[in-house]
C-alpha positions, -999 to +999 in steps of 0.1 A: -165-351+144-155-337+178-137-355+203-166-355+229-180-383+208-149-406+207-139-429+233-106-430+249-092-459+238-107-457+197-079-459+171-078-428+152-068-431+115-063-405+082-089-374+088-102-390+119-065-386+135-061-349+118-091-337+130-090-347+169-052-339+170-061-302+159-091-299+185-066-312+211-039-288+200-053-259+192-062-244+227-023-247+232-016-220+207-046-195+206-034-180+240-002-164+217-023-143+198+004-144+171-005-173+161-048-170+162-047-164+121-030-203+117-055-215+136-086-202+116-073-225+085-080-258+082-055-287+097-041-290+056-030-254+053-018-243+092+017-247+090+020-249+132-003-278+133+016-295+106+050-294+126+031-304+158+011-332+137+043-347+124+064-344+159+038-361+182+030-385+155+068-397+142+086-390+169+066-392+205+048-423+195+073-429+164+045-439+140+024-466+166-019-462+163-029-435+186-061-426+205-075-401+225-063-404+252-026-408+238-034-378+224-043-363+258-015-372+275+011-365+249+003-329+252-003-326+291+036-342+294+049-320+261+030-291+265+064-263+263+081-287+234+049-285+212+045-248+216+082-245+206+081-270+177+048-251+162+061-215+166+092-227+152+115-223+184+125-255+186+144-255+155+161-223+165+173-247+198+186-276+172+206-256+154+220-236+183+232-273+197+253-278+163+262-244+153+301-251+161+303-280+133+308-259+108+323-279+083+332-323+072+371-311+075+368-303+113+340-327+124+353-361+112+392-371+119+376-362+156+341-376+160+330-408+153+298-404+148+278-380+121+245-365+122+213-378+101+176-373+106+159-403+127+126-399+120+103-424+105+101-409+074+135-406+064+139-437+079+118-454+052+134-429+024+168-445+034+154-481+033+139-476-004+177-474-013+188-509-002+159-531-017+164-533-051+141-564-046+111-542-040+111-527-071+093-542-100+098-535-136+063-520-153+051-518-185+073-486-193+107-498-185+109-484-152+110-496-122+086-490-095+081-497-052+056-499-029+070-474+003+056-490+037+060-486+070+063-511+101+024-514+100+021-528+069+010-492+056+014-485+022+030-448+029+043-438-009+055-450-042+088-449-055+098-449-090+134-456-105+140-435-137+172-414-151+173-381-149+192-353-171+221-336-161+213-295-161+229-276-187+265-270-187+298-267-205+306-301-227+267-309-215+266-337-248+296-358-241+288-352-200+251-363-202+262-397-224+290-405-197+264-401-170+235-423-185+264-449-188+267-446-153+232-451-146+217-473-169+223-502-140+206-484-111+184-509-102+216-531-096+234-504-074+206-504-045+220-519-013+237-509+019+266-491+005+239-468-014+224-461+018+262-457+030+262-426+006+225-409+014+237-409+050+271-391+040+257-366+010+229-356+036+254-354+065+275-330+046+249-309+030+238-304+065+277-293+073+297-277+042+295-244+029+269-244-001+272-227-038+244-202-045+222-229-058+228-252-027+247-276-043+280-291-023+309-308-042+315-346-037+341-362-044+344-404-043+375-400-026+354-387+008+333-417+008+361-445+004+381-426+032+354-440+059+348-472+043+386-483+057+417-475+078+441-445+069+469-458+045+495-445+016+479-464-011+460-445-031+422-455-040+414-476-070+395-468-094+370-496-097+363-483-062+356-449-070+336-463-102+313-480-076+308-452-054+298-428-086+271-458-098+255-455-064+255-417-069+239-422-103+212-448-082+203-422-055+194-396-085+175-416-103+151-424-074+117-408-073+095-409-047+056-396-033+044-399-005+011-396+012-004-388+046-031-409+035-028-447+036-028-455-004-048-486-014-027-498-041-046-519-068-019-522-092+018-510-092+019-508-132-006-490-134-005-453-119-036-436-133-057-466-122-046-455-086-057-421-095-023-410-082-006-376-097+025-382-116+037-348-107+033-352-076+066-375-077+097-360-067+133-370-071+153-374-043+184-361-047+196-330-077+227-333-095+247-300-106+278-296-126+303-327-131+334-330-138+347-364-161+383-378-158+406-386-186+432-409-194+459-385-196+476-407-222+445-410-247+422-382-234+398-409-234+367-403-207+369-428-179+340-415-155+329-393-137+355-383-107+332-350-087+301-338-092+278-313-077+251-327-054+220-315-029+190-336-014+157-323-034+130-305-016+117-336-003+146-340+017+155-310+026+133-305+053+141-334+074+177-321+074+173-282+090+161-294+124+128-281+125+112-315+129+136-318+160+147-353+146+186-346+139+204-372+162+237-392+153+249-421+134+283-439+144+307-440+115+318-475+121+287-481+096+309-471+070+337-497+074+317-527+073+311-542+043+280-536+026+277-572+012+289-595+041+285-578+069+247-560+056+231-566+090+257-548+108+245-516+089+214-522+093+217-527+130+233-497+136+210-475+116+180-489+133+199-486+172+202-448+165+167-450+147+156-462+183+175-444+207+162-411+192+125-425+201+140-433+235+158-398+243+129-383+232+106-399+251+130-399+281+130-436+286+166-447+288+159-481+297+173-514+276+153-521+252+147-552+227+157-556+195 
């Protein structure tokens, strides 16, 4: 199909929309003859058309139907961004913009705001967490959701199973504290959960890294946003709940698909013809560490563990997608049972202003 044949104002969808977004994009990049080779691949395997697909689809028309002439006229008006968002440049400028917050210690006594992705991807990643609703219980004992966007557009699956805890010293007695933790999962999925993503991901993006790219977190640094600075010290019911929404974000898989998926029945994945391994986890757990009573040496839960978003993640967190924007901490303090639309207003205001910015319209806009 070339776009000669397609009128201006036809909805493209799936392998329509890949193909006339890569005739349209690839005169911009041929000119750099360090970039001809990416362009003799197809659309699937060109890594500069992918970044350029994903940038004018979820963030210069933030996921809305697109035609031609869209198409057209997103490239006329973005021409120098696209070329620096496929050859990677971009990013480079992202990162620059951020390189002096170097760590959680210096960045939040003195901002009120943190950073997080606001693309529409991670958007829905982030929503899976706080609709324990969605999911329904199949025929294996797990729990499984639909992932779907503001169209209606099935996007993904996600799946809520436990996961193992890696290999490591007192791995037995460890691994049977942490299913403890997790066995109510489903039950820990609400605002506060998405409380957490935000912060692990924010700090991941800031904190200095072990070799495996695991940071350390600690309960402690998520209850010291949720209220004012005082003497008294946390309790631990507190840091119990902030550990079984840790446990809740590791045991969430998810897949996604470019593709629209026709879902004919939830229980069943093999009738969808969907590949199990192509499910992958959201977050990775490292080494924990388990607190005693220091009267009975008796385990009561885990206190610190080591933590990193999973390679489905990851990407939405270095930049190159050019969607890093910020996220005001005061959606920390309220609470994430009676004051649930708060949160959710302020994740979807910075959600939209992104899309604004980006689109340099800085007019009001409705809710």
């Amino acid at each position: 199909m070339t776009s000669t044949r397609i009128p201006d104002t036809y909805i493209l969808t799936g392998s329509s929309l890949s193909n006339v977004l890569y005739e349209q994009c690839k005169p911009l990049f041929v000119e750099q003859m360090q970039s001809h080779g990416e362009w003799t691949k197809s659309p699937e395997k060109n890594n500069i058309f992918q970044r350029v697909y994903s940038f004018i689809t979820e963030e210069i028309y933030s996921d809305k139907p697109l035609t031609l002439r869209m198409i057209r006229e997103a490239i006329h008006n973005y021409k120098d961004t696209l070329i620096a968002v496929g050859n990677g440049s971009y990013h480079d400028m992202i990162r620059e913009s951020y390189k002096t917050e170097d760590s959680i210690q210096e960045l939040m006594p003195n901002k009120n705001y943190i950073l997080t992705n606001t693309g529409v991807d991670y958007y829905m990643f982030r929503d899976i967490v706080t609709n324990k609703n969605d999911f329904i219980e199949t025929n294996d004992g797990t729990y499984r959701s639909s992932i779907t966007d503001k169209q209606g557009i099935v996007r993904g699956l996600a799946e809520l199973k436990p996961s193992e805890l890696v290999k490591q010293e007192g791995y037995l007695e460890k691994q049977d504290v942490w299913y403890n933790l997790i066995e109510s999962a489903i039950n820990s999925l609400d605002e506060l959960t998405a409380d957490l993503f935000d912060l692990i991901t924010y700090m991941w993006i800031v904190t200095p890294k072990t070799e495996n790219g695991y940071i350390r977190f600690h309960s402690d640094q998520a209850l010291a946003l949720k209220k004012k600075p005082t003497n008294e010290p946390f309790k631990n019911r507190d840091r119990f709940a902030i550990m079984q929404r840790i446990g809740a974000l590791t045991s969430l898989w998810v897949m996604m698909s470019k593709e629209s998926i026709q879902i004919l029945d939830e229980s069943d994945l093999r009738k969808e013809k969907l590949d199990i391994e192509s499910f992958h986890k959201m977050f990775d757990v490292g080494e924990v560490s388990i607190a005693r009573d220091s009267n009975t040496q008796k385990v009561v839960g885990i206190y610190e563990l080591e933590i990193k978003p999973s390679k489905i993640l990851q990407p939405f967190l270095d930049g190159r997608k050019g969607t890093l924007g910020i996220l005001d901490k005061k959606v920390f303090q309220y609470n994430h049972y009676s004051q649930r639309e708060h949160k959710r207003l302020i994740r979807y205001l910075s959600y939209q202003w992104k899309i604004q910015s980006i689109n340099r319209n800085y007019q009001p806009f409705k809710v």
